[in-house]
N, C-alpha and C positions, 0 to 999 in steps of 0.2 A: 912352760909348754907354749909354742907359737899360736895365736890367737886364731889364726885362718882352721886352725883343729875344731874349733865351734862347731862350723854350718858341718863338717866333714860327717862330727857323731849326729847331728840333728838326720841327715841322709839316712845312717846305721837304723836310726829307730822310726827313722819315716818308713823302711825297709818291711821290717818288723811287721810294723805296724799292718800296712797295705797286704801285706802277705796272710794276714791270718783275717783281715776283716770281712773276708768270701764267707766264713764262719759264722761271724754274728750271729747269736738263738738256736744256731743249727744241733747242740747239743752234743760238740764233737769236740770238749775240750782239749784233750791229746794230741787230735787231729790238727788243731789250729797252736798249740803250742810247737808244733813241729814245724808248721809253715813258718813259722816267726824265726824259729831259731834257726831253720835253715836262708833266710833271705838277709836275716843279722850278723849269719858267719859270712857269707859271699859279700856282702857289702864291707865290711871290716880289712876284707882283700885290697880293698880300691883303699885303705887310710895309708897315711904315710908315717907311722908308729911303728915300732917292737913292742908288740902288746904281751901280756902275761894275767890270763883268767885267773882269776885270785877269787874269782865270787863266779857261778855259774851254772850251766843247769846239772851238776852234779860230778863225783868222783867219776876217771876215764873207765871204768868199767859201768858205769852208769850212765852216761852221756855219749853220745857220737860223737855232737861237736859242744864247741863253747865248755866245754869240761874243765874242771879247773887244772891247771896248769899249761892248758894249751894256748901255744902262742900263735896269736892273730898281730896281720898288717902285712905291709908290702916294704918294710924297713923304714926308720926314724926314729923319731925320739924312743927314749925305754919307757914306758909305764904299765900301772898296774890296770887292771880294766873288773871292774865288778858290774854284772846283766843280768836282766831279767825278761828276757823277751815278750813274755806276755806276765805283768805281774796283774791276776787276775785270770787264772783263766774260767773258773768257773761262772763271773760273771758275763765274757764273752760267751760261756756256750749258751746260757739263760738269756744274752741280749740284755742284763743288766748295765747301769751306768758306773763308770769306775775304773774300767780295765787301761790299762799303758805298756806299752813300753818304753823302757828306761833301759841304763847306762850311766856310770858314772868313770870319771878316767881319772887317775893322780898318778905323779913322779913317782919310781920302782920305789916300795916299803911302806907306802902311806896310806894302804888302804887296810884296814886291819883283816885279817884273814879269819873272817868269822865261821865259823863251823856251823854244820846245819844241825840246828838246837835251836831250843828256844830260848828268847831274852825279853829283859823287862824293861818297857820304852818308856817314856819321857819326853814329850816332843811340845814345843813352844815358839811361835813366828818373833822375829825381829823386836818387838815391842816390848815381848816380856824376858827378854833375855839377861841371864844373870840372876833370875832370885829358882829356878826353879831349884827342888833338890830330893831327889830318887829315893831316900832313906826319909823325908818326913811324909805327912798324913796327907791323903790326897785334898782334905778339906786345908791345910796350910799351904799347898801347893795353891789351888784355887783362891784363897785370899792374897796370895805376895803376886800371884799373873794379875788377878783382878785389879789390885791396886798399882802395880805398876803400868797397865791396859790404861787405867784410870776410867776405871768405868768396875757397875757392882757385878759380884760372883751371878746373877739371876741375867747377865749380858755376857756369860762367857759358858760357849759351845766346846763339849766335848766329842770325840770321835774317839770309838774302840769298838774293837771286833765283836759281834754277838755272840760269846760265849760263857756257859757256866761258870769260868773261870774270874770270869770278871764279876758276876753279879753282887759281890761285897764292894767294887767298886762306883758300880753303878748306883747301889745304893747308898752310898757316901756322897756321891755327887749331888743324886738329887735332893740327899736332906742339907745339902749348904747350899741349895738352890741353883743350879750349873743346870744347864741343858746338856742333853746326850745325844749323839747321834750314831746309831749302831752302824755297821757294814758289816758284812757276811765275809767278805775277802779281801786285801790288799792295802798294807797300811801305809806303803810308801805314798800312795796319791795323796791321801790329806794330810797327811809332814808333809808335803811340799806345798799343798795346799795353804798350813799353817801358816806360811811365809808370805801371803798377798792380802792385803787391803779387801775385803768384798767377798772372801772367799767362805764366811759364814762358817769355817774351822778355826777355832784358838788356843786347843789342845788336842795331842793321841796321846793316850796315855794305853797301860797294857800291854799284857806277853802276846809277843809274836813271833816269826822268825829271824834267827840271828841276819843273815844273810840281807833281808829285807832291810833290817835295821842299817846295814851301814850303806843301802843307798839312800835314804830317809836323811841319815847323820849327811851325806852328800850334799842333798838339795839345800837344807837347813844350813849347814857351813857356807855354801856360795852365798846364798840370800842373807844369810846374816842373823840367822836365827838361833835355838839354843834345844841341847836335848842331853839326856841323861839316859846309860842303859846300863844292866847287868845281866850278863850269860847265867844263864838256868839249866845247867845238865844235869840231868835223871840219873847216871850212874857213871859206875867207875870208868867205863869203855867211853863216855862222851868228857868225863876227865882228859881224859889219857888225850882224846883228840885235841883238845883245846889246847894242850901243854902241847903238843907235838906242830902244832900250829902258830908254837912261839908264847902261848899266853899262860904263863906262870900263876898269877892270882885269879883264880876264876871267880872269887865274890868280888871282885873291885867293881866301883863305880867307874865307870867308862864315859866320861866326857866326849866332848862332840870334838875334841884333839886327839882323842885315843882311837877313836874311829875311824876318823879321817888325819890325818896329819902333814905337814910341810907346808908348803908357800901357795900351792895352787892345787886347784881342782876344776873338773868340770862335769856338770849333772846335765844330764837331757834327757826328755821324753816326750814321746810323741799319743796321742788318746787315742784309742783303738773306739770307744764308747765313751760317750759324755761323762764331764766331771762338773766339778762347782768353778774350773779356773778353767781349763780344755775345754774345744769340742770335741765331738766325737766323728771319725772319719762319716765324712758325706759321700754319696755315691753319684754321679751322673751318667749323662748318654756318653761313653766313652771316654771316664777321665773317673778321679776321686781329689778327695779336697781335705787334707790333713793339718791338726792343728799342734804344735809344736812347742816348747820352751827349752831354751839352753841358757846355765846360769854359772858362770867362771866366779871363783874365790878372788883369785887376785887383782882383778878389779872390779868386781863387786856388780858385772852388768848380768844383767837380766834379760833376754831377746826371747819374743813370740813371733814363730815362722808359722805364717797362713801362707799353707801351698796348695795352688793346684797340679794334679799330676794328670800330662793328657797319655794314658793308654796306649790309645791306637799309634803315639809318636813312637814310644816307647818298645810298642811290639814291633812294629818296623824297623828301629834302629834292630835290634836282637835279631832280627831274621838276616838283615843285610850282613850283621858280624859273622 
């Protein structure tokens, strides 16, 4: 994919972003997940891609835009495009920290076409990459990161969603001594969080959504990171979707190759509300201040865009067009 595609999706999810942060605390989830997706399809217009939604905000009788199958861009390259325009929106509507918008783009067939179901994560930064493994005990997981971290299981931070479903997990953690750190919503922020020096995340572990997972599997892939998932469908109708979706073994371990797959990729997200790596959109007299990462597979860079966006420029240009 031409390298100038970077700054192009960072714009998409600056888009996004700026669109639904009028929002913040107001309590109007739906309301600001609509502002996002619609600022996210109209900038998408300006890319120079044949895109094809393969992850998005849902089947076309469910979605207006961004639906999956629907193709976005103004012509170029073919890829496949998985989004989240607001992943988090409940945090946005509570003014919690967390929320993003995100985008991941690969060459047509590399993105796995996850169904929306739930799957079971595995997510680990750069460091511990290589020992994790989905099928052993989360206290074996926590000793081969710990010791390949090189540093003890009582220096390594977990992230997983606050739910009943985890609470055998939680409880495993903290009798091999692992610190926890619950979230209410959104687990692609700390997978990609996973991936940075400082970021005081060293594992997600826990079921979440399919779809979630392979922008997770995105950031982690660019960054150099490692993760482990399996689809979890409830009955024979979410069978059926998964095979119909191409995916023949639904207990397979799902490598962060099966996920994501081919030569290149690119992850980006912009923070709508603070994170532990992000800020969170800042607001001023006339302008807003967004903070940004875009992280390419194929050579392995990393870029943080601190932008400011001046408004009043911005609505003048519009009215003049």
């Amino acid at each position: 994919m031409d390298r100038s595609l970077s700054l192009e999706f960072v714009r998409v999810v600056e888009a996004a972003a700026l669109n639904s942060a009028r929002l913040i605390g107001r309590g109007k989830k739906d309301e600001a997940d609509g502002l996002a997706v619609d600022a996210m399809r109209q900038m998408f217009d300006t890319v120079n891609i044949t895109g094809t939604v393969v992850i998005g905000e849902g089947e076309i009788d469910e979605a207006p835009m961004l639906y999956i199958g629907e193709k976005v861009g103004r012509g170029g390259e073919v890829v496949d495009i998985a989004v989240d325009p607001i992943e988090g929106t409940n945090l946005i509507a509570k003014g919690q920290n967390g929320a993003i918008a995100v985008l991941a783009i690969a060459p047509k067939g590399c993105l796995l076409h996850a169904p929306d179901m739930y799957m079971q994560k595995l997510c680990v930064g750069p460091r511990a990459k290589g020992v994790i493994d989905l099928d052993a005990s989360v206290t074996e997981n926590l000793t081969r990161v710990a010791e390949k971290m090189e540093r003890s299981i009582d220096d390594i931070t977990v992230v997983m969603l606050d739910r009943e479903r985890h609470y055998e997990i939680m409880k495993e953690c903290r009798q091999a001594g692992a610190r926890i750190r619950l979230i209410t919503d959104g687990d692609v922020n700390p997978a990609m969080e996973c991936c940075f020096e400082g970021s005081g995340v060293h594992m997600v572990i826990g079921t979440g959504g399919a779809p979630e997972g392979v922008l997770a599997a995105a950031a982690l892939k660019c960054a150099g990171g490692d993760m482990q998932a399996r689809l979890l469908p409830e009955n024979e109708e979410q069978i059926a979707r998964c095979q119909a979706m191409g995916i023949t073994d639904v207990n397979k371990v799902l490598t962060l190759d099966d996920l994501v797959g081919g030569d290149d990729a690119i992850f980006a997200a912009t923070a709508i509300t603070p994170g532990n790596i992000l800020n969170g959109i800042r607001t001023f007299n006339g302008g807003m201040r967004t903070h940004s990462v875009v992280m390419r597979y194929k050579t392995g860079t990393t870029r943080f865009v601190d932008t400011i966006h001046n408004l009043d420029k911005k609505l003048k240009n519009l009215k003049a067009k």
